[in-house]
N, C-alpha and C positions, 0 to 999 in steps of 0.2 A: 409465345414468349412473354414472360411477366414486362412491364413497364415499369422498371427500378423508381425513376423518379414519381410516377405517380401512387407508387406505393407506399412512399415514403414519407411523400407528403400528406395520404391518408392516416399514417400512422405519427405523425404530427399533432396533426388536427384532432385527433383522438387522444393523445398527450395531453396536450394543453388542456382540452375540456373536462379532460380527467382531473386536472390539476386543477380546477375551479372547484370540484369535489373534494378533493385531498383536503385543500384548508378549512373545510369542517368539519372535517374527523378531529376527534379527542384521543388522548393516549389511551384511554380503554378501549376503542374502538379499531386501534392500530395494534393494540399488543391482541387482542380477540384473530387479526388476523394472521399476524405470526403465527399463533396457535393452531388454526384452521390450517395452517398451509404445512406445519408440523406434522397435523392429522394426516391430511392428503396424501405426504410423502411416505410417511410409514404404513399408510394403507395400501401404495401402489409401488411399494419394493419390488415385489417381480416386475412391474411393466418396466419401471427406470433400469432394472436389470437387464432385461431382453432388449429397451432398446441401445443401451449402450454396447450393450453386445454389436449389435450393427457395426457402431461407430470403433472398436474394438476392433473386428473381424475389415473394417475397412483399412484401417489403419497401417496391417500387418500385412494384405496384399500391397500397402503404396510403400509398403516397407520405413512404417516410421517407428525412429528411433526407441529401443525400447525405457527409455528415461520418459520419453514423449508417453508412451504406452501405459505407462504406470502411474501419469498423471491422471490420462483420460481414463483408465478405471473409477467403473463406481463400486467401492466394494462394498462389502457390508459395514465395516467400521467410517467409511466415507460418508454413507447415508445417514449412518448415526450420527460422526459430526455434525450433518447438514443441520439437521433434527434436533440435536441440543444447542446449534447456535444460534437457533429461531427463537429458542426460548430463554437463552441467554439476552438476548438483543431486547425481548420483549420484559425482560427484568430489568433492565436499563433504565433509566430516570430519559424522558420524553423532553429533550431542550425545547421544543415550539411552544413557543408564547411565553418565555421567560423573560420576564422585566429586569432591566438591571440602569443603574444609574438616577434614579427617578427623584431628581431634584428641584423644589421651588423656584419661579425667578422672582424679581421686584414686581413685574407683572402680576404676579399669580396664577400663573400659569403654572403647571408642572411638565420637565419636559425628561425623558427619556427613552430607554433603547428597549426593543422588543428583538427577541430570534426567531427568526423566519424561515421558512425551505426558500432554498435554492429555484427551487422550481422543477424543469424537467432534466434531468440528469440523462446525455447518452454515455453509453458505458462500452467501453470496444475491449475484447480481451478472447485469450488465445486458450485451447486446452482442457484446461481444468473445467468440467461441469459444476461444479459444486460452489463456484464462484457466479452460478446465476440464482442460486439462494443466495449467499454474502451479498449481494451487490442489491438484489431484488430487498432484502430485509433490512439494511441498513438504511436505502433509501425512501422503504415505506414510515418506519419507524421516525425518520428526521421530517415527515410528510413530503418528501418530493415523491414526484413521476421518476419512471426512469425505460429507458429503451435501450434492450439491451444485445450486442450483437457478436457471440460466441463465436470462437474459431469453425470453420469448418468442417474439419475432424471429428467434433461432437456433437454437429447439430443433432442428430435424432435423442440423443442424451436430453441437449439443451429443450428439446420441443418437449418433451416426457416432464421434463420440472415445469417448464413455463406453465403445463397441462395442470398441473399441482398448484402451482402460484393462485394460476386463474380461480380456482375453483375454491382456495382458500379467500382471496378476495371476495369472492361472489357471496359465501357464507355468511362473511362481515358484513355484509353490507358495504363496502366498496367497490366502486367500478374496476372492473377488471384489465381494463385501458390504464392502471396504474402502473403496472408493471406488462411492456411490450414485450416478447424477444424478438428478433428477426427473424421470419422463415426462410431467408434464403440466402444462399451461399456466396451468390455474386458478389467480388471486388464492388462492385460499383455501389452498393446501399451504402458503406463507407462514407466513400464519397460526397454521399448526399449527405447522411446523418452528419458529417463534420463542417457542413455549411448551410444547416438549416436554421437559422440565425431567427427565423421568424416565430420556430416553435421552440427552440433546442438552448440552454441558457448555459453549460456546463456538460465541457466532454471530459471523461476521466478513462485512457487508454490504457491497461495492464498488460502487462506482457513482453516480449524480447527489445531490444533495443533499435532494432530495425521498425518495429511497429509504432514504437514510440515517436522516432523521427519521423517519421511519414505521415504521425496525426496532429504531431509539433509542427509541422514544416505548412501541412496542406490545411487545418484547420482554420475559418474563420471565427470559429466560439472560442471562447477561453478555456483552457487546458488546466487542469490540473495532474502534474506527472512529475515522475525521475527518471532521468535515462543512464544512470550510472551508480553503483553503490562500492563505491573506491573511499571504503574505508579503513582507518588509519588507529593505531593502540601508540600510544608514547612512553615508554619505560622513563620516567625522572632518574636523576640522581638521588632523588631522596623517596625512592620505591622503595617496598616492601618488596625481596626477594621469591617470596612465596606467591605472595597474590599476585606478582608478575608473573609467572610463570603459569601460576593457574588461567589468568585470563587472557593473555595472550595466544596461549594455546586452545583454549574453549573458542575464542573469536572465531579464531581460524577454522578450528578442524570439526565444531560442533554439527556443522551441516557445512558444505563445498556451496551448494550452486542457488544461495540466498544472495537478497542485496545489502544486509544489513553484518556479513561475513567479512573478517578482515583482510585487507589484500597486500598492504602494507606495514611492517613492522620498524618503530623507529626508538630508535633505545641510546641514554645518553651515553659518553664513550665514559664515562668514568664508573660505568656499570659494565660494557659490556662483555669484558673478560670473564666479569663473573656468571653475570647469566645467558649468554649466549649460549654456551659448551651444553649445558644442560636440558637448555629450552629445543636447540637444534635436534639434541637425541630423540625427545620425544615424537618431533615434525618429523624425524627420517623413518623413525619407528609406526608410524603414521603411513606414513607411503607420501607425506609432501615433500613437494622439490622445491630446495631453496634456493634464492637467487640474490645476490646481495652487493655491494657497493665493497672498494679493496678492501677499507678495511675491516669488514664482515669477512670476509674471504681469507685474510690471516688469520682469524681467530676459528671459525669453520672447516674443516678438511672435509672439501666435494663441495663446496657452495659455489652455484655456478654464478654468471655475471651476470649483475643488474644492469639492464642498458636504460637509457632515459625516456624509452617507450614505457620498462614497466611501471614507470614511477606513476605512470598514467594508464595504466590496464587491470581493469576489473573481470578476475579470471575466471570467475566462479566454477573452481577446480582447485585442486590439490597441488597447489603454488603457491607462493609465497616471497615479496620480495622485502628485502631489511636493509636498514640505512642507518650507518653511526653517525649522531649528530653532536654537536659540542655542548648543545645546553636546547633551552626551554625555547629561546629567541629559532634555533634555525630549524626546531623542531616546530613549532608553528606556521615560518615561513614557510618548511615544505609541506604544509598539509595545505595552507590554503591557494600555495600554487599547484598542488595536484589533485587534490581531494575534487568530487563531484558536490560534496556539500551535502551528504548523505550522514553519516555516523562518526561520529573524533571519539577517544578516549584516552585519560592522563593517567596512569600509573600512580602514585605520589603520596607520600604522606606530609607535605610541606602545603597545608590548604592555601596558603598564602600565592604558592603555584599556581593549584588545582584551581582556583578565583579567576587568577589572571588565562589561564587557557580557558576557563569558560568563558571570560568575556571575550578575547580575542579570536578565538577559531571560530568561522564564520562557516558552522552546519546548521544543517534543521538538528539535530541533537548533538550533545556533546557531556560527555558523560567522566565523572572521577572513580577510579577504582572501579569497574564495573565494565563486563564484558560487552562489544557493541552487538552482540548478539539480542542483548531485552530491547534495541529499536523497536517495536512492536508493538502495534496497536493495544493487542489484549493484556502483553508485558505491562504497558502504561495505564492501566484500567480504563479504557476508550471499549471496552467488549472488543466485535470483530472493528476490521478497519476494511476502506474501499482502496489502499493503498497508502504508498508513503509520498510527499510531495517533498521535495527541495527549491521548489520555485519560494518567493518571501511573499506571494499573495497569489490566491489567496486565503491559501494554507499551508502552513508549512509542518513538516516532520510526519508521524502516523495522521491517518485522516478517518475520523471517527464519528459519531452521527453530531456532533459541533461543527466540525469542518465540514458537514453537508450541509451546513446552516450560514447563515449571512443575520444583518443585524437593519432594522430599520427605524430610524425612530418614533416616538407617537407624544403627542400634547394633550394633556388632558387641563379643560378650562371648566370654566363659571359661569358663562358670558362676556368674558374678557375680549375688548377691543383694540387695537393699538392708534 
């Protein structure tokens, strides 16, 4: 029987030493491995096939869900993703060793900010195979480490890329201790990786919201994470009828089970006669069920009732709950008494508005006329993202190979004494 903790802490100690390596690789020499690991994977298309197959064929005897199933496929157009976003990432501008601020003092000293890696990144996430390329090439690309520990459902999937990783590394000329995955399935390696505090600098946990709590809760590293994407569209009084309607309806019904999908609909009441009736047809024509506050509900025929749970449930599904407010002021209030802090957007042709909601709604994004669907890393030109953060440090909104970076400063003197 493996020894979880002393495995773990092998694969530590091999982290960090890697990461003593890492900070002298150059961007050529990080984008050369992208590219390597690019090769690898399009060369070894059957193996990642047939092993996913495993993880596939195991799937279906444990009887999981076929939403789950269709994640853990590797298909052909998956592997292509994988593939073009290694080389996407590697065309990306390399933030490590960017100077910024670099001002004189009376001294004469010069004193400024350099961007750094983070160091070793662990990374805990459910499912999706394909998310051990995203995770692995973002954090090569920002020069951290990263250890990475995929659902159990995909291990043989995830061992098949790591396999790819390695070998792309090895190419470069990087230590292949840059990029770990887990081999093993045990609960317990968790455990350890979210309190190895000696090797481990930055946990970033992806996945359902039960897993998020439990690396939120038990973690002694710093988290970077959201556990909730309860977000909010505000039709103004002084909307555009049109563009209401288009993007209210995009938010909602573009994709169901995202976190950046709207959940709540809030429109002012000196609007809502008129665009309710229309906006609803399209939701019911949809197959969404709507749930709404009275007086939604007079203006609605079949709009079931909002209770004061949904104002606070992130359904990721074909629901939708809607709220008449009196103006700008209570449509604020309720976003930032319900909202997870995840995605706001204002309706409005009155920017004088659209000002004041940006400054007052307290999200990691907050967006005018514009569906909260483009929250997104690659929407925002960040290329891929390691996720979304709602925490205010210490990174907030998509998290892109800058939010895998920290900032340090450096003094450059003459001989200066004090």
């Amino acid at each position: 029987m493996m020894d979880i903790k002393s495995y773990m802490t092998a694969l530590g100690e091999r982290a960090k030493q890697a990461g003593r390596e890492m900070c002298r690789a150059d961007a050529g020499i990080k984008n050369m491995a992208l590219l390597k690991i690019a090769e690898s994977l399009e060369k070894n298309r059957n193996k990642l096939v047939e092993e996913n197959q495993k993880d596939l064929l195991a799937g279906q005897t444990n009887g999981l869900e076929s939403a789950l199933l269709d994640r853990l496929a590797l298909k052909p157009s998956t592997i292509d993703s994988m593939i073009d976003g290694l080389k996407q990432i590697a065309a990306l501008a390399d933030p490590v060793g960017a100077i910024s601020h670099l001002n004189y003092r009376p001294s004469g000293i010069q004193v400024g900010q350099m961007r750094v890696p983070l160091g070793v990144i662990g990374i805990i996430y459910e499912s999706r195979p394909n998310v051990t390329v995203d995770a692995a090439a973002l954090c090569l690309k920002s020069g951290n480490v990263c250890i990475l520990r995929g659902g159990s459902e995909a291990i043989h999937s995830n061992q098949a890329i790591a396999k790819c990783i390695s070998e792309g590394l090895s190419a470069a000329g990087l230590p292949p201790d840059a990029v770990q995955v887990i081999q093993t399935t045990d609960r317990a390696a968790v455990g350890e990786l979210i309190t190895m505090n000696q090797f481990v600098d930055v946990i970033v946990p992806r996945g359902g919201k039960g897993l998020i709590e439990r690396i939120s809760k038990e973690s002694s590293i710093a988290v970077i994470k959201h556990l909730d994407g309860i977000c909010h569209v505000y039709i103004d009084d002084h909307a555009d009828s049109n563009k209401a309607v288009n993007i209210a309806f995009n938010a909602k019904t573009h994709r169901y089970g995202v976190c950046n999908a709207m959940e709540t609909l809030l429109i002012a009441e000196s609007r809502a006669a008129e665009i309710l009736p229309p906006l609803a047809g399209q939701y019911v024509d949809k197959g969404v069920e709507l749930r709404g506050c009275e007086k939604t509900r007079a203006i609605i025929n079949g709009c079931g009732h909002a209770s004061e749970e949904d104002w606070a449930t992130e359904y990721l599904a074909p629901i939708l709950s809607i709220k008449i407010v009196a103006n700008i002021d209570a449509a604020i209030e309720h976003i930032n008494t319900y909202s997870s802090s995840h995605t706001e957007s204002i309706v409005t042709e009155d920017y004088t508005l659209a000002r004041r909601f940006l400054r007052e709604v307290d999200s990691s994004s907050v967006m005018v006329n514009a569906s909260t669907r483009f929250a997104d890393g690659f929407e925002y030109g960040l290329g891929a993202e390691i996720g979304i953060s709602t925490d205010k440090l210490h990174a907030r909104g998509p998290v892109g190979l800058e939010g895998l970076t920290t900032l340090k400063y450096i003094v450059l003197g003459d001989g200066q004494v004090r």
